[in-house]
Backbone as CSV, one residue per row, in Angstrom:
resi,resn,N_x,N_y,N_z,CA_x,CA_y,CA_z,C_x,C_y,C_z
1,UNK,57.674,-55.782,7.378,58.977,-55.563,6.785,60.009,-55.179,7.840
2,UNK,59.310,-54.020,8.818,60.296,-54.146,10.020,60.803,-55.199,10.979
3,UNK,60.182,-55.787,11.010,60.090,-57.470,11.829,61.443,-58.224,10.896
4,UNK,61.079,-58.285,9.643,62.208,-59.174,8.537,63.595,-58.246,8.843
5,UNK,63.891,-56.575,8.946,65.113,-55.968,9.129,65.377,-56.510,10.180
6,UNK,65.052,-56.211,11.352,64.984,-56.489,12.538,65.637,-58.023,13.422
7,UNK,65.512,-59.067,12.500,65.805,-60.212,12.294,67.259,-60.451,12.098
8,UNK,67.201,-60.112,10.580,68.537,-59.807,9.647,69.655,-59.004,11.056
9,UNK,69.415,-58.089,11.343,70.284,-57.760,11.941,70.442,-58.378,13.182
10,UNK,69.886,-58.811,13.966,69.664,-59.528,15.198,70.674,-60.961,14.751
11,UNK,70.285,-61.731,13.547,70.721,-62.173,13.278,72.406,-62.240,13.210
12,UNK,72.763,-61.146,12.007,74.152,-60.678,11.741,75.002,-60.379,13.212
13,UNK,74.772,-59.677,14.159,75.129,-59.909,15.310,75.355,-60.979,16.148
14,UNK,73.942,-61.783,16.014,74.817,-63.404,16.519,76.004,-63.788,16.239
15,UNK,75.659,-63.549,14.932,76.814,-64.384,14.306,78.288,-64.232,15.017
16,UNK,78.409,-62.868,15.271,79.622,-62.707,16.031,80.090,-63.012,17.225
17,UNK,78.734,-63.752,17.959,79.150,-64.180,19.059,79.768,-65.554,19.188
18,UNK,81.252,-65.960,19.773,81.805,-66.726,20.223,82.017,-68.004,21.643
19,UNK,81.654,-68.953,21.252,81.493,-69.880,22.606,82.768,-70.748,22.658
20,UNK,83.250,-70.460,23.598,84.515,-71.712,23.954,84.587,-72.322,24.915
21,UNK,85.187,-73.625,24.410,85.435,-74.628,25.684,86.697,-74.614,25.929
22,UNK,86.739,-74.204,26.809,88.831,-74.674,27.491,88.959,-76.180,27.455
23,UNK,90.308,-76.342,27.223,90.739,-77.753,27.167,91.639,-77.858,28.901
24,UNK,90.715,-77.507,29.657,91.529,-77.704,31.048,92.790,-77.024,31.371
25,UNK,93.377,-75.718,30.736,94.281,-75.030,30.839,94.779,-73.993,30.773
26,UNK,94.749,-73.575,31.796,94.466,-72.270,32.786,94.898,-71.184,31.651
27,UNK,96.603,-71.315,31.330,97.014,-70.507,30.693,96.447,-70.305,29.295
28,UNK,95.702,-71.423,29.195,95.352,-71.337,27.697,94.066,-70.338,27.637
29,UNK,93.286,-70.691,28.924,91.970,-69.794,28.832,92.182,-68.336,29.372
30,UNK,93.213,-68.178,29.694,93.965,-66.688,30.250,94.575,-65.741,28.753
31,UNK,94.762,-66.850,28.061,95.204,-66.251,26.268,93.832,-65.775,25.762
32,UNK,92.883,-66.782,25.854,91.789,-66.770,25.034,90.885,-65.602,25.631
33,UNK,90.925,-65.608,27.214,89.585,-64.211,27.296,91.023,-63.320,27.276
34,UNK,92.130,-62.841,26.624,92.883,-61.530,26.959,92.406,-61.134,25.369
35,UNK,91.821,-62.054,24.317,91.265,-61.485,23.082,90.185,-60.803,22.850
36,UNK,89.518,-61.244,24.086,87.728,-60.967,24.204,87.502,-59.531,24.288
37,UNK,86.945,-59.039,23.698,86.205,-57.538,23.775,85.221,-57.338,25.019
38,UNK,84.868,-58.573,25.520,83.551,-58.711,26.215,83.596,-60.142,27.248
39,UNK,83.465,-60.183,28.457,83.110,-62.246,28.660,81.567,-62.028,28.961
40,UNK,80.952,-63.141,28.910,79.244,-63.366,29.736,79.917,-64.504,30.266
41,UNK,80.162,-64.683,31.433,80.216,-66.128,32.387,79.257,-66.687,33.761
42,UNK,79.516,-67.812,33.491,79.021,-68.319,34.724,79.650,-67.694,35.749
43,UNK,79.516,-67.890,37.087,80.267,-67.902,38.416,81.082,-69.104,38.612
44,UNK,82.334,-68.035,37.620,83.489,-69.112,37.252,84.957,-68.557,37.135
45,UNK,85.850,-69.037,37.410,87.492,-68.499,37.219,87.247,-67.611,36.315
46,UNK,86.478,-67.955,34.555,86.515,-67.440,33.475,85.938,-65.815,33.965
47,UNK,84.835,-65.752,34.992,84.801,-64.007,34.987,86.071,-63.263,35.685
48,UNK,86.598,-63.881,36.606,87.455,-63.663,37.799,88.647,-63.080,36.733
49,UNK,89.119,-63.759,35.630,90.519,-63.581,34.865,90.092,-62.486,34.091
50,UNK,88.757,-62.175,33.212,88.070,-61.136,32.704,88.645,-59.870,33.623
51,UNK,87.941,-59.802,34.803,87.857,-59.077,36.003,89.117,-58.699,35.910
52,UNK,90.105,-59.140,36.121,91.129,-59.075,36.812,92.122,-58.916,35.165
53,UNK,91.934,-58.888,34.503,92.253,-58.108,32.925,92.102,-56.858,32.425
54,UNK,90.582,-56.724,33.364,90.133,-55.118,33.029,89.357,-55.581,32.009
55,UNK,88.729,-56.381,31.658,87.937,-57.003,30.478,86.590,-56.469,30.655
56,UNK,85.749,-55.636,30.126,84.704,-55.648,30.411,83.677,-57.797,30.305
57,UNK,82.722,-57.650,31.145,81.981,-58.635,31.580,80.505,-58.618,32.218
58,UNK,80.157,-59.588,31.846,79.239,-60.149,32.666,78.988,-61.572,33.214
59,UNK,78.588,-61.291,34.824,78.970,-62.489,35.608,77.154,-62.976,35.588
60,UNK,77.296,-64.651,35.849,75.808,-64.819,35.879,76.316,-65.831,37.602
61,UNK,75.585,-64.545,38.575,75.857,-65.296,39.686,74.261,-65.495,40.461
62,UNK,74.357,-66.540,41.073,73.071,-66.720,41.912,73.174,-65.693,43.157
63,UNK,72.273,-65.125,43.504,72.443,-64.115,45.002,73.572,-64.583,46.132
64,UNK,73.145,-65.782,46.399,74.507,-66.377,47.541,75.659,-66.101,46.968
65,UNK,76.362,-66.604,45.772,77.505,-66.279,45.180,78.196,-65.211,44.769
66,UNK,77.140,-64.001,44.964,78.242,-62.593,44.463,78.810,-62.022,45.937
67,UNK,77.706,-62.448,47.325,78.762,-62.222,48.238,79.522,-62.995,48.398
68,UNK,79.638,-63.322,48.423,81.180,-64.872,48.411,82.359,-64.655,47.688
69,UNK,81.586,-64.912,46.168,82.569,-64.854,45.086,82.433,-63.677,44.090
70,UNK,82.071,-61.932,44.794,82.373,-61.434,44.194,83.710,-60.879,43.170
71,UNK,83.415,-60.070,42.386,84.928,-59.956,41.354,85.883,-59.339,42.075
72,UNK,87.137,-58.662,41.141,87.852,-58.246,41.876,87.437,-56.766,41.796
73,UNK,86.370,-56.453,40.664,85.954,-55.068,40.379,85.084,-55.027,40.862
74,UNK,84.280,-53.572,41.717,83.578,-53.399,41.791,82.408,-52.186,41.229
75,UNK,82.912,-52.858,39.852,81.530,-51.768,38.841,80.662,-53.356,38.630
76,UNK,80.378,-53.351,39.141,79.541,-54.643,38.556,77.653,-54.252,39.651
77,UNK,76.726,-54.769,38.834,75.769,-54.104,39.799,74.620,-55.179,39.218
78,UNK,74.030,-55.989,40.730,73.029,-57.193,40.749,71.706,-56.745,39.916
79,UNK,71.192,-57.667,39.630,70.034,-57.374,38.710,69.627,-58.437,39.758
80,UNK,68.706,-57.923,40.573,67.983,-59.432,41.159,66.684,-60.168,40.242
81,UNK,66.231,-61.238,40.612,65.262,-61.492,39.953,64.056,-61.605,41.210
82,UNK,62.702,-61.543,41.060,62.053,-61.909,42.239,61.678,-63.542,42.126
83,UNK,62.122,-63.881,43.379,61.497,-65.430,43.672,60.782,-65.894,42.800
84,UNK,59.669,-65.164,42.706,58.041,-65.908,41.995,58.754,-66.361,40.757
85,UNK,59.809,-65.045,39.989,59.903,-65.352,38.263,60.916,-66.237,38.436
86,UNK,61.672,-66.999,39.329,62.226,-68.663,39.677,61.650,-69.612,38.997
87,UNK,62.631,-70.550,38.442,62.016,-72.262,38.158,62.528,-72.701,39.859
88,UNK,61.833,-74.185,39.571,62.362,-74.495,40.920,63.903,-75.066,41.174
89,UNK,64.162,-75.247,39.698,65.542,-75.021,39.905,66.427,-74.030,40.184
90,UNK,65.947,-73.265,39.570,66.742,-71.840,39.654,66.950,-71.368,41.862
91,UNK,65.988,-71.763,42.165,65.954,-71.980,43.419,67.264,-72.333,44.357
């Protein structure tokens, strides 16, 4: 029965989560995350405008890319993964 609550709510929470595609325009996706409570992005403009909003976020960067293209904030803190738990893509 805990498993079935557990669900239900897991569930009901999805629900609230939002996926968008920009239509190629900057200002338009600068409107759309200034609504967001939250971003999860790739290592993409979309965390950078988050960042730089004061938006809370999360960036999904590969190790090479957060020195490079870290944010403009620095509360942000790597979760590495170890090699082994890699696909070979992820590589």
């Amino acid at each position: 029965m805990q498993d079935k609550a557990k669900y239900e709510q897991t569930s009901k929470e999805l629900s609230k989560l939002v996926v968008i595609r920009n239509n190629d325009d900057i200002l338009n996706l600068v409107a759309l995350v200034e609504c967001m409570d939250c971003v999860i992005s790739a290592s993409t403009g979309t965390i950078h405008i988050a960042s730089n909003l004061r938006i809370p976020s999360i960036g999904l960067y590969p190790k090479f890319d957060m020195v490079r293209w870290g944010t403009y904030s620095r509360d942000y803190v790597p979760i590495p993964s170890p090699k082994a738990h890699l696909s070979t893509i992820q590589e």
